[in-house]
C-alpha positions as CSV (number, residue, x, y, z in Angstrom):
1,X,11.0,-27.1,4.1
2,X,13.8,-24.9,6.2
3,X,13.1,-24.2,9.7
4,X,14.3,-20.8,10.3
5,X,14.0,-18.4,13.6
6,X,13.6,-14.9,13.2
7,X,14.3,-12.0,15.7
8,X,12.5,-8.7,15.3
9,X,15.4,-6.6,16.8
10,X,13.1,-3.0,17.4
11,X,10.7,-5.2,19.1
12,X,12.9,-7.1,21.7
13,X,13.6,-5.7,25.3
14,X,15.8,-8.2,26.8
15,X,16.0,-5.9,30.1
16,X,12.4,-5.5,30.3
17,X,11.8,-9.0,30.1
18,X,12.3,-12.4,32.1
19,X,14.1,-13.7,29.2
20,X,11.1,-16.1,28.7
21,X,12.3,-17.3,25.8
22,X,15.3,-18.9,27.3
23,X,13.9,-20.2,30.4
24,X,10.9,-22.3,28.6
25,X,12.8,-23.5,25.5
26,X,12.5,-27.2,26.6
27,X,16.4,-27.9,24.3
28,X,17.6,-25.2,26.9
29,X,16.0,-27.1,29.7
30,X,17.9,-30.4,28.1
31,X,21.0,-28.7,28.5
32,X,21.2,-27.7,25.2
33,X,22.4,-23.6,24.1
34,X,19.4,-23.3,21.5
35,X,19.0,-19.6,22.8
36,X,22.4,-17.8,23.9
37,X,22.4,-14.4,24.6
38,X,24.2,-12.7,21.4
39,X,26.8,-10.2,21.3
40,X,24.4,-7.0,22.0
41,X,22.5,-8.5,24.9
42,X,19.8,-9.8,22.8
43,X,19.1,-13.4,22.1
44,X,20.6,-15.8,19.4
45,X,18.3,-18.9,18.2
46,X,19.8,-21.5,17.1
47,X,17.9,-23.0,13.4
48,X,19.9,-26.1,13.7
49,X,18.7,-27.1,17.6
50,X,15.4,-25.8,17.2
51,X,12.5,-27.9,17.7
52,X,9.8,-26.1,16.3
53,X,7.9,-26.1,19.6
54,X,6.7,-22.5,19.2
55,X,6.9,-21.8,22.7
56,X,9.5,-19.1,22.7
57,X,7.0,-17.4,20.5
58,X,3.9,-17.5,22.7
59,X,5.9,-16.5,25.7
60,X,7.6,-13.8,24.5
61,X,6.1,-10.8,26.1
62,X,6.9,-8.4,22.7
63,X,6.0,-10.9,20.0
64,X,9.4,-10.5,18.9
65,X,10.3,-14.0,17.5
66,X,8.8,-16.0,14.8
67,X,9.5,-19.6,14.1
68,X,8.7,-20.4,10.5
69,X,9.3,-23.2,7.7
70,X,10.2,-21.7,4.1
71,X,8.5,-23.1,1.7
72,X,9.9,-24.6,-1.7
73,X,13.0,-22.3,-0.8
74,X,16.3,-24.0,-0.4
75,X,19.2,-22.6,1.1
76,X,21.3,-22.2,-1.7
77,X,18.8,-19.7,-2.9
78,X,19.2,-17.0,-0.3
79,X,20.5,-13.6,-2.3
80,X,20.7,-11.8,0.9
81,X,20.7,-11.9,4.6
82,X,20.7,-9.3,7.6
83,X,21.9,-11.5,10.6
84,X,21.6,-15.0,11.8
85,X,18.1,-14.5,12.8
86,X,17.3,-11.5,10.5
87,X,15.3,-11.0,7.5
88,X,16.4,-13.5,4.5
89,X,15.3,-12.9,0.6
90,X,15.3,-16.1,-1.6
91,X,15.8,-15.0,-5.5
92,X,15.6,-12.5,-7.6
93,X,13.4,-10.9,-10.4
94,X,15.2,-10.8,-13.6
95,X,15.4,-7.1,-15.5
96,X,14.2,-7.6,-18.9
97,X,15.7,-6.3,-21.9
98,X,13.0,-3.8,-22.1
99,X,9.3,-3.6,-20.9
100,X,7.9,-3.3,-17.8
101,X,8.0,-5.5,-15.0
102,X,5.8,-6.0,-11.5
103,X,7.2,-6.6,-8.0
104,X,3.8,-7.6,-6.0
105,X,3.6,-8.7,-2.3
106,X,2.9,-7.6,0.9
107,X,4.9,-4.9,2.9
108,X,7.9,-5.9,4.4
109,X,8.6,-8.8,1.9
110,X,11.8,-8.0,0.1
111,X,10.2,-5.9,-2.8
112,X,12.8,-2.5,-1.7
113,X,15.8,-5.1,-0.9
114,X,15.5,-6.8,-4.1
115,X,15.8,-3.1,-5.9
116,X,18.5,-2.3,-4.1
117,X,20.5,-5.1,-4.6
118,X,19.5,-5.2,-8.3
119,X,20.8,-1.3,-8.9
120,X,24.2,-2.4,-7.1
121,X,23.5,-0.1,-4.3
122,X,24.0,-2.9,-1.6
123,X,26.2,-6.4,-2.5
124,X,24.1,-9.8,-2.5
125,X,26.1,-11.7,0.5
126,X,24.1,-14.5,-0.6
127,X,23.4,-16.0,3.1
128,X,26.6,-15.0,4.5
129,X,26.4,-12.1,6.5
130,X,29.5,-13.1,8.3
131,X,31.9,-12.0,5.8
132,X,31.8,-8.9,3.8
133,X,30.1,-9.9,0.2
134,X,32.2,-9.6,-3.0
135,X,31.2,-9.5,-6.1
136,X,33.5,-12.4,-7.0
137,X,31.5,-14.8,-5.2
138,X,28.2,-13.4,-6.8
139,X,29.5,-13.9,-10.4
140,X,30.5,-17.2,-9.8
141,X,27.1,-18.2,-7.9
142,X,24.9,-16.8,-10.6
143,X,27.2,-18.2,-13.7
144,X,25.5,-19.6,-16.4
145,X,22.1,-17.3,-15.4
146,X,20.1,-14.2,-16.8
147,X,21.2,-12.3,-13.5
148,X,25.4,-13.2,-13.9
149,X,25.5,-10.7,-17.1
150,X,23.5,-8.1,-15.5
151,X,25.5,-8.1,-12.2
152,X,28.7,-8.3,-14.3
153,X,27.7,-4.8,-15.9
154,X,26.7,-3.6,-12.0
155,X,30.1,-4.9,-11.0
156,X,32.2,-3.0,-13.4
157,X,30.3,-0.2,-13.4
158,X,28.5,-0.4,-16.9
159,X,25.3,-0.5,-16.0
160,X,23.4,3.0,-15.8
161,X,20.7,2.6,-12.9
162,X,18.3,4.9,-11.7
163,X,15.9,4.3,-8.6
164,X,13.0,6.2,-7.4
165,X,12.9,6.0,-3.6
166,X,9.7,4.8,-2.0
167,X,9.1,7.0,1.4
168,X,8.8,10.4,-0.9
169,X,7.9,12.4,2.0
170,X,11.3,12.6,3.2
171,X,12.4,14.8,0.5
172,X,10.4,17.4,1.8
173,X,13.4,17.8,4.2
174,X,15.8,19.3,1.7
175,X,16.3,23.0,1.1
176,X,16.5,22.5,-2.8
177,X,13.8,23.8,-5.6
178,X,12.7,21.4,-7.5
179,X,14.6,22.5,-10.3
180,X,17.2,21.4,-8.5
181,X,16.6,18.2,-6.8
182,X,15.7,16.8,-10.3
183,X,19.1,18.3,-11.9
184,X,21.2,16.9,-9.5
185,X,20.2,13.4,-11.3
186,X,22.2,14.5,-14.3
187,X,19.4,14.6,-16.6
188,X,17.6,17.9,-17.9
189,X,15.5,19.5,-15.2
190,X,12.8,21.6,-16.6
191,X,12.0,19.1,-19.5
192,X,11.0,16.7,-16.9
193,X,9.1,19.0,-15.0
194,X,6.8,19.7,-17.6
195,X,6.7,16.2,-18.5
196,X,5.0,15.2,-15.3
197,X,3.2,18.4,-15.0
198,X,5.4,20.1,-12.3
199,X,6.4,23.1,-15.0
200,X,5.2,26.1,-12.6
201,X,6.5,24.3,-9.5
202,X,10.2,24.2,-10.6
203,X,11.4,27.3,-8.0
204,X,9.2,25.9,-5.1
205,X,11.4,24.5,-2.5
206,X,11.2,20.6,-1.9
207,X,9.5,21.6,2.0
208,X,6.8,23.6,0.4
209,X,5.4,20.7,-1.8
210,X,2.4,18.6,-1.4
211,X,2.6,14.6,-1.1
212,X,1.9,14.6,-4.3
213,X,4.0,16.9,-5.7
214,X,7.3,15.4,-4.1
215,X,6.4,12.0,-5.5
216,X,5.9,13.7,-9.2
217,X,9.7,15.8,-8.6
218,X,10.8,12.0,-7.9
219,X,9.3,10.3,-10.9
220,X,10.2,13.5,-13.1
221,X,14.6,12.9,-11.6
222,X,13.9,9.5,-12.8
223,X,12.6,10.1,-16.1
224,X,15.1,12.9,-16.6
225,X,17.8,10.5,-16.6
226,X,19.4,8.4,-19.4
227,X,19.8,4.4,-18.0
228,X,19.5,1.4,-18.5
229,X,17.3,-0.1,-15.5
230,X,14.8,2.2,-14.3
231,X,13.7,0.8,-10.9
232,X,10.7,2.4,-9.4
233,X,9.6,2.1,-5.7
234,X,5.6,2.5,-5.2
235,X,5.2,5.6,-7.7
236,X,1.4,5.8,-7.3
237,X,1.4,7.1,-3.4
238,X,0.1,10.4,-2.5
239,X,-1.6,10.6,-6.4
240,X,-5.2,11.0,-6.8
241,X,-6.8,8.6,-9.6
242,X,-5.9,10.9,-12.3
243,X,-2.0,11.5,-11.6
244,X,-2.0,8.1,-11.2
245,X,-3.1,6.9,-14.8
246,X,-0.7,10.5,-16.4
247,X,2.5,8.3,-14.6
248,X,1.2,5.0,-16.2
249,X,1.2,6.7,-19.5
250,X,4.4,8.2,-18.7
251,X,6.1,5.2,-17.2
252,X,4.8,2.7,-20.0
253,X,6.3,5.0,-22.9
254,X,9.0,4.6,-21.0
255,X,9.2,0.7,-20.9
256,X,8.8,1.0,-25.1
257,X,12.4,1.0,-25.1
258,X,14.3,0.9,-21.4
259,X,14.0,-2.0,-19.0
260,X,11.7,-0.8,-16.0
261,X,10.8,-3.0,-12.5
262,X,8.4,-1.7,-10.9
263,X,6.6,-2.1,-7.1
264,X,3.4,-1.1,-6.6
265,X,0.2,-1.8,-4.3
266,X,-2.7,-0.3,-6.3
267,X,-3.4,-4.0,-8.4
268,X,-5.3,-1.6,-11.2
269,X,-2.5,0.5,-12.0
270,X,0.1,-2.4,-11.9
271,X,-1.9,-4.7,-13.8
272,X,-2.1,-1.5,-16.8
273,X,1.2,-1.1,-16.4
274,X,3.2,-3.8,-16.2
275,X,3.8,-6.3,-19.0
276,X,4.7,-9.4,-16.6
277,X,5.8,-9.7,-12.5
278,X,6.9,-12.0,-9.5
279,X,5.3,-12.6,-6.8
280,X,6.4,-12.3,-3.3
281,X,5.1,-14.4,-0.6
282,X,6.5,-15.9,2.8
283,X,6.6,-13.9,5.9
284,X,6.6,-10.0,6.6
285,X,9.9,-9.3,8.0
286,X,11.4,-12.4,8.2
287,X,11.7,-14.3,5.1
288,X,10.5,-13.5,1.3
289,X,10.6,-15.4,-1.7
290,X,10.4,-14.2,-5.8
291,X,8.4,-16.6,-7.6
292,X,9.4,-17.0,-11.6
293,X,8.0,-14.2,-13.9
294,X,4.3,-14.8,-14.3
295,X,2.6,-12.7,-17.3
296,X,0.4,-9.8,-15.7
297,X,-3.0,-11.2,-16.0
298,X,-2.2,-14.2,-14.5
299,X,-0.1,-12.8,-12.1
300,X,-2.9,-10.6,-10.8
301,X,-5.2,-13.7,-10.8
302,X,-2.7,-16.0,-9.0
303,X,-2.0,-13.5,-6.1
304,X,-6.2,-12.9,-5.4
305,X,-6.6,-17.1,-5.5
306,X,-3.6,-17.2,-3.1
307,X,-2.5,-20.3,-5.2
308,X,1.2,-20.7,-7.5
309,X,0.4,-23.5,-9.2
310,X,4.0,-24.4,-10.6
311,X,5.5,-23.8,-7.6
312,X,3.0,-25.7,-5.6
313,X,3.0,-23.0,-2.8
314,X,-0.4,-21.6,-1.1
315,X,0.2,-18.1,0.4
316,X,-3.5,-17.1,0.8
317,X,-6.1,-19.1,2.7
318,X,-8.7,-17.8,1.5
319,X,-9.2,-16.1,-1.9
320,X,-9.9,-12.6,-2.6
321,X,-13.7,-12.3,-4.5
322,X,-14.6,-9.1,-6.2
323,X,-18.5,-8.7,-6.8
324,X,-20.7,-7.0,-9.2
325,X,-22.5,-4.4,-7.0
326,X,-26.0,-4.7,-8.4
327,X,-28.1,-1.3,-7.3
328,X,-29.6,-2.0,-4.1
329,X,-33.8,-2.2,-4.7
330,X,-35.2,1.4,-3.3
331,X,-37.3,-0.2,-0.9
332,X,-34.5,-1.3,1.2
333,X,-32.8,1.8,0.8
334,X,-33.8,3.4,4.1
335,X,-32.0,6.6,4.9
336,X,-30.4,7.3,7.5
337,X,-28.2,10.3,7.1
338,X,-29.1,13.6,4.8
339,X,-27.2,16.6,4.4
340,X,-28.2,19.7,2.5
341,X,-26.0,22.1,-0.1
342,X,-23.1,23.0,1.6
343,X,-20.5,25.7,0.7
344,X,-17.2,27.0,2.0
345,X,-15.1,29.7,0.5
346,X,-11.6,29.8,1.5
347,X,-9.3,33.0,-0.4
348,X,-8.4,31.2,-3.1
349,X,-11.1,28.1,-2.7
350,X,-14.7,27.2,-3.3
351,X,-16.4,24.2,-2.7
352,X,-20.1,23.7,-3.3
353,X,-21.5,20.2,-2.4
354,X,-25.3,19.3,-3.8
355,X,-27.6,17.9,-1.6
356,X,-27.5,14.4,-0.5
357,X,-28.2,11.5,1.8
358,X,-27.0,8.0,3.0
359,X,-28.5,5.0,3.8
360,X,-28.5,2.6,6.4
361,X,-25.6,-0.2,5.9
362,X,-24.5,1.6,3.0
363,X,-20.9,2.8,2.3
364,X,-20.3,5.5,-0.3
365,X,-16.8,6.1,-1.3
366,X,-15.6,9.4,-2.5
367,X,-13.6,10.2,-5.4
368,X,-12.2,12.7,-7.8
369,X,-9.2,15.0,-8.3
370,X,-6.7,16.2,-5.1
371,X,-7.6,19.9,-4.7
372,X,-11.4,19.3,-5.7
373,X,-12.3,19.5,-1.6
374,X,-12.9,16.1,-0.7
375,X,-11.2,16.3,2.3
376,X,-12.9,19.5,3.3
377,X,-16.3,18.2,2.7
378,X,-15.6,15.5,5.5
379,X,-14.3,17.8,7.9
380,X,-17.5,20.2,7.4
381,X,-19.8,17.0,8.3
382,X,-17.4,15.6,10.9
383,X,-17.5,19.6,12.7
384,X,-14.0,20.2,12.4
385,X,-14.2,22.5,9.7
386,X,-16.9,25.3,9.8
387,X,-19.3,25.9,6.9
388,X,-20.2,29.0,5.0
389,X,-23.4,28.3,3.6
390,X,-25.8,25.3,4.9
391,X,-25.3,23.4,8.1
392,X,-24.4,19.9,8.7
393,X,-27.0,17.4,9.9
394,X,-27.7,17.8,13.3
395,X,-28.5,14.6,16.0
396,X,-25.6,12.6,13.5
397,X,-23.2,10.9,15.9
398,X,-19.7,11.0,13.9
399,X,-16.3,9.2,14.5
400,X,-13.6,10.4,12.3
401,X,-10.3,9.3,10.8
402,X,-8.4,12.4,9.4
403,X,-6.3,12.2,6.5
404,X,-3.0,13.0,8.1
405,X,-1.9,11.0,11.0
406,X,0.5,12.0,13.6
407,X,1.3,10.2,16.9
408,X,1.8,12.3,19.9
409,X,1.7,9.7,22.3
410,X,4.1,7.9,23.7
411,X,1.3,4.7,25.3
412,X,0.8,1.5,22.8
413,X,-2.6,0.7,21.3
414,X,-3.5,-1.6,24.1
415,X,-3.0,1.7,26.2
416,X,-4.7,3.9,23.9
417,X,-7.8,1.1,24.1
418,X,-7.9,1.3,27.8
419,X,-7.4,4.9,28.1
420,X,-11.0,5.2,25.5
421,X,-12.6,2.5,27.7
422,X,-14.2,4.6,30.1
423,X,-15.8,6.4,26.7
424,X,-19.5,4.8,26.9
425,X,-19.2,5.4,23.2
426,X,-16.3,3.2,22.7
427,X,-17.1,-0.9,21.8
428,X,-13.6,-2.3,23.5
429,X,-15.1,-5.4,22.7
430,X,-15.6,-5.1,19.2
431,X,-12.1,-3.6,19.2
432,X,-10.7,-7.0,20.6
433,X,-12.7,-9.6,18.9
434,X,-13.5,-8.2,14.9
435,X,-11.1,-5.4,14.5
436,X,-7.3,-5.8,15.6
437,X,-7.7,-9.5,14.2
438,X,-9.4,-8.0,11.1
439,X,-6.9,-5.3,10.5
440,X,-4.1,-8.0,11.8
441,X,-3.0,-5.7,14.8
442,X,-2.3,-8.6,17.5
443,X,1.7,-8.1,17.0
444,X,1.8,-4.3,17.2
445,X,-0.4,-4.1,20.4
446,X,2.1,-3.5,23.1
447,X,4.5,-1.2,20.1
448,X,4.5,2.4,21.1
449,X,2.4,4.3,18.7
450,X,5.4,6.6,17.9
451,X,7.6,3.6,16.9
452,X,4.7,2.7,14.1
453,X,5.0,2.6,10.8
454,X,3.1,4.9,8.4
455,X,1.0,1.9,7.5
456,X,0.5,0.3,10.9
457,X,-0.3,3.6,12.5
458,X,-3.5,3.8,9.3
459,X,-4.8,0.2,10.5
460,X,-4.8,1.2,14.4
461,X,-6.5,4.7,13.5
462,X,-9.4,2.9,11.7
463,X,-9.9,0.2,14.2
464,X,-10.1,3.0,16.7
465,X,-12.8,4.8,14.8
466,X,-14.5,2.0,13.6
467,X,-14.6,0.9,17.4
468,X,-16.4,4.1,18.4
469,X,-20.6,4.0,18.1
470,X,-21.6,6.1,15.9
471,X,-24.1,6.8,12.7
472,X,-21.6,8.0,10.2
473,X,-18.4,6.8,9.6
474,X,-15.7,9.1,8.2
475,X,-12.7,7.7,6.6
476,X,-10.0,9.9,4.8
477,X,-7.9,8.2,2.7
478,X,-8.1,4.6,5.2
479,X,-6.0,2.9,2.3
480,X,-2.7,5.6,2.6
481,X,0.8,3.2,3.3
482,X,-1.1,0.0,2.9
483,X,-0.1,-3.0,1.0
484,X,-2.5,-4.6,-1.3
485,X,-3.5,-7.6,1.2
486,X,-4.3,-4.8,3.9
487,X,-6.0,-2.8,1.5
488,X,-8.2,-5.3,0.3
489,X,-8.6,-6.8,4.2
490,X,-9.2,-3.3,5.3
491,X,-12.0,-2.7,2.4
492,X,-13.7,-6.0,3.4
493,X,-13.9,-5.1,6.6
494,X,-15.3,-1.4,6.5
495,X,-18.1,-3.1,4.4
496,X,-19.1,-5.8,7.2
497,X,-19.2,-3.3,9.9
498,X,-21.0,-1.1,8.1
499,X,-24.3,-3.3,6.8
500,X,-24.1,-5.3,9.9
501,X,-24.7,-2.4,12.2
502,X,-26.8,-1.0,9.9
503,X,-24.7,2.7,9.9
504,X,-23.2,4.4,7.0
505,X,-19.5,5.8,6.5
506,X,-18.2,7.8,3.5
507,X,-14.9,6.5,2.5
508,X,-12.7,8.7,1.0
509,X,-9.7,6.8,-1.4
510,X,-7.8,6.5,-4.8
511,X,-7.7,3.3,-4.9
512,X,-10.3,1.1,-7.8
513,X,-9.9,-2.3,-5.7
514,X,-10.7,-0.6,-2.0
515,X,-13.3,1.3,-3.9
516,X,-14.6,-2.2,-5.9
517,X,-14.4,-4.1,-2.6
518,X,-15.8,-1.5,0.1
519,X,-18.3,0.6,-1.8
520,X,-22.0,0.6,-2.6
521,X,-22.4,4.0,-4.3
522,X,-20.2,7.2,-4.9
523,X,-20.2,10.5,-4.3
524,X,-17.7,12.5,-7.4
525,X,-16.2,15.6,-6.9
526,X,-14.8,17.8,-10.0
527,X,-12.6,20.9,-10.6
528,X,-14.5,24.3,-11.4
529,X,-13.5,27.2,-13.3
530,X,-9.9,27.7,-13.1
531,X,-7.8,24.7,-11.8
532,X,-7.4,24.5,-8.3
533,X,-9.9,27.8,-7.3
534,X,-13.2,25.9,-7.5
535,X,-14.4,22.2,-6.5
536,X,-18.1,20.6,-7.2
537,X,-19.2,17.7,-5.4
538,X,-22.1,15.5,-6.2
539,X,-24.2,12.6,-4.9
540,X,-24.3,9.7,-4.0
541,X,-24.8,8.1,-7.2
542,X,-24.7,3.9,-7.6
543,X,-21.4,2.7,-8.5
544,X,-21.7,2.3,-12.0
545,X,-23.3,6.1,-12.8
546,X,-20.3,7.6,-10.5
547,X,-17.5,5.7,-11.9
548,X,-18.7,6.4,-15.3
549,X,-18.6,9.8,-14.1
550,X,-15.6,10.2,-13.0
551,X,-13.8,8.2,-15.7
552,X,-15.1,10.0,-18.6
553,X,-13.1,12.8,-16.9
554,X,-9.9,10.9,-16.8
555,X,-10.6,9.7,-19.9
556,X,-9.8,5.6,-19.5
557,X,-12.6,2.2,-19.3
558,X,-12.8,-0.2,-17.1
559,X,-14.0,-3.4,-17.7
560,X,-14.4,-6.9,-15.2
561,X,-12.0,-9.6,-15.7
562,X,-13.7,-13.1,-16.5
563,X,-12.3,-15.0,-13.8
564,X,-12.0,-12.8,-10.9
565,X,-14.6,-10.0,-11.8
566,X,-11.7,-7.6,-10.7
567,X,-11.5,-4.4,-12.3
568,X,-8.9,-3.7,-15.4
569,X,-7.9,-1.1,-17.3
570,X,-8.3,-1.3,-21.0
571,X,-5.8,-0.2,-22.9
572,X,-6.2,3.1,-24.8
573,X,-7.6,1.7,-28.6
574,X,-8.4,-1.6,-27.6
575,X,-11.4,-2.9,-29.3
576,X,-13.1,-2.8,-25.5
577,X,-11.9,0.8,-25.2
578,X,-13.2,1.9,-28.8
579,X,-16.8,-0.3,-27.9
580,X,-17.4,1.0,-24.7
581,X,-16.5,4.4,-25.1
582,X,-19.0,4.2,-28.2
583,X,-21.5,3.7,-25.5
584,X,-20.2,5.8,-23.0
585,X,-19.9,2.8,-20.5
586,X,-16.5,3.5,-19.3
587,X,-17.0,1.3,-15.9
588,X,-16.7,-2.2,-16.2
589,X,-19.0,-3.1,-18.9
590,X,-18.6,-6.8,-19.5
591,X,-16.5,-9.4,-18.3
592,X,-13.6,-10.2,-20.8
């Protein structure tokens, strides 16, 4: 094993500090420069003086270093560096000649760099990022390799790549149509657009899309294009369940005959997908390494135990256990929270919502189309939005995490804790002792909320709510910009709070393993009359009734894999997928 020291520049303040991490390093107090002061004021560690002591980390008033050992990673290895104490990646996934292959690990792991560097869009300095990388010294490194003839095409210019960029939402800042964001790709616009079903959205202006809608302009300048790689950055966010499975379709047609690497966190839709994928495990923002392709099944398997068995390397202490959800007996179904038929009527929108009610310790999750009124149904229960018809439970204490989060700010979570401790409603010490190490919040406690990322901002706006008392738990969407560990860590969680003080929460989410993992029943909304003017929701039902519900409308089974009882997708005229729609089980009918 390396040592290696790693600096987290944003987070570092050397003028707001003591320099702490100078004045305790006991080499420093030997005399020795382990920790300099670097060219920009802030710190330099030294990896071949350091002890390993850990102290610099524990003093450090911004959690900004990390002392770590690599495992079965080797120097030679590295494929790219930022800095002597920045983020390193060791190896890289090999393109295949065609089919479609899985980049899965957590965020901030090396899945975007490894893209990049793969489409030629950044040069592999391969550890040195002293010296401006050639492409002379990555041919001769990776001679005699897989990866030597592909960069040998990227290097002379012969190989056509196309990338879809992850953060979507930032394409909403051009003035184009769609029409022509998509042509200026090079491929044919409007064949695309209908491909994906963005046909009547081609004269729309990129700001005047929907999530959604940006992320299917992206996919359709993708799949407009003629290449050879097609390298595609998380294409299921902002998608409800049923876009979702249209851009697997789409996207595995696709990998018939082109090479296609793909990174995704919804497990389901990556393990339907993809034919095989690496693994990426080490440290977020600091070091990652690619494991050797792994065929998908496995590879989904491997990454729940936590365990790589030929590489000898545990990333996961403890493994990740999916559950049949037997229906709960009606005798211990006591109810807690009922609401009657609601309606609201917008201009253009309806939304009717049968009668219902929740039990204690019970989470339902929410599900169905985007534009069905999931959204508005929680804000009618949560007051925000008025009804038109019915009224929402009164004496129901609520705490509510919106869909759409926003920081406006400037204080840190610890702040925003204190500031809500004078709330009698508010458990600060629930907040301290179950949530922020649940949701893994210790290092981003002192980080101005505005200087968040999308998904770190989602894990402190849930630990808030869930901090709050209350008898109903609204959560919109509580998986959005979360990697698959924080999904599943997220869904775990909800759960436990939720039976152990006996409350209820309705979840809403696209996601089949958040859903799997968090949820004791569902409640299924559906389009009415003419698409996008009318939305029906019903329930709760128990999990298998809902999901059989809603799949029949999206037309795909599920079924439970032996080994981990996780949820899979069969593929469309698989004996499975012929027997159980037969039946018209569509969710998880037998383990296989």
């Amino acid at each position: 094993m390396a040592r290696i020291a790693i600096l987290l520049n944003d987070r570092c303040h050397p003028k707001e500090c003591q320099w702490e991490c100078q004045a305790y390093c006991p080499p420093v107090r030997m005399g020795q420069e382990c920790i300099v002061e670097g060219p920009n004021g802030k710190p330099i560690i030294s990896e071949t003086l350091c002890i390993g002591c850990g102290i610099c980390v524990h003093k450090c008033p911004f959690d900004a270093i990390k002392i770590l050992n690599t495992p079965q990673a080797e120097e030679s290895e590295i494929v790219h560096r930022y800095g002597y104490n920045g983020f390193r990646l060791y190896r890289l996934p090999t393109p295949s000649g065609a089919g479609i292959t899985g980049l899965l690990g957590p965020n901030g792991i090396g899945k975007s760099t490894a893209l990049r560097l793969l489409a030629g869009g950044e040069v592999p300095n391969l550890g040195d990022w002293e010296h401006p990388a050639s492409w002379d010294r990555v041919l001769e490194h990776y001679r005699g390799t897989a990866l030597h003839a592909h960069f040998e095409r990227v290097a002379r210019g012969e190989l056509r790549t196309v990338m879809k960029p992850q953060y979507v939402d930032r394409l909403a800042e051009g003035t184009d149509t769609a029409e022509e964001y998509v042509a200026a790709g090079g491929g044919s616009a409007r064949p695309a657009l209908e491909q994906v079903g963005l046909g009547g959205r081609a004269d729309r202006r990129m700001s005047e899309l929907s999530g959604g809608e940006l992320q299917l302009a992206a996919l359709a300048r993708v799949l407009s294009v003629d290449a050879d790689l097609y390298l595609v950055d998380e294409p299921s966010s902002y998608l409800d369940i049923v876009h979702r499975l249209e851009v697997a379709r789409l996207l595995r047609r696709l990998g018939e005959t082109k090479s296609v690497i793909v990174v995704e966190h919804d497990l389901a839709l990556l393990d339907y997908l993809a034919d095989q994928a690496h693994l990426l495990y080490g440290e977020s923002a600091a070091f990652g390494v690619v494991s050797h392709p792994i065929p998908m099944r496995s590879a989904i398997n491997t990454y729940l135990t936590g365990y790589l068995k030929d590489e000898n390397v545990r990333f996961r202490t403890d493994p990740v256990r999916f559950i049949a959800h037997p229906p709960k007996p009606p005798m211990h179904q006591n109810v807690l929270v009922a609401f009657p038929a609601l309606e609201k009527e917008y201009p253009q929108f309806r939304l009717s919502v049968g009668a219902g009610a929740l039990a204690k310790g019970e989470t339902v999750g929410i599900v169905g189309p985007n534009a069905t009124g999931k959204t508005t149904f929680v804000r009618m229960l949560a007051g925000v939005e008025p009804t038109t018809r019915g009224t929402p439970p009164e004496g129901v204490t609520v705490s509510y995490k919106p869909q759409y989060l926003k920081a406006t700010q400037s204080g840190s979570l610890r702040d925003r804790a204190a500031a809500l401790a004078t709330d009698p409603a508010f458990d600060g010490k629930l907040l301290d002792r179950e949530l922020i190490p649940g949701l893994h919040l210790d290092e981003i406690l002192d980080v101005a909320l505005t200087d968040l990322s999308g998904g770190e901002l989602q894990r402190a706006a849930v630990a808030l709510a869930l901090a709050r008392t209350a008898t109903l738990y609204l959560l919109d969407e509580p998986s959005a910009y979360l990697d698959s560990d924080e999904r599943m860590a997220m869904a775990r969680l909800i759960r436990r709070q939720v039976e152990r003080q006996a409350v209820s929460a309705l979840v809403v989410d696209h996601d089949v393993y958040f859903l799997d993992l968090a949820c004791d029943s569902l409640m299924v909304f559906r389009p009415e009359g003419a698409r996008g003017t009318e939305g029906r929701g019903d329930g709760p039902f128990p999990m298998r009734e809902g999901m059989n519900r809603l799949l029949k409308t999206v037309d795909v089974t599920f079924r439970r894999d032996a080994e981990t009882l996780r949820p899979r997708i069969n593929r469309e005229g698989s004996v499975l997928d012929r027997e159980q729609r037969g039946r018209g089980e569509y969710y998880y009918e037998a383990a296989a």
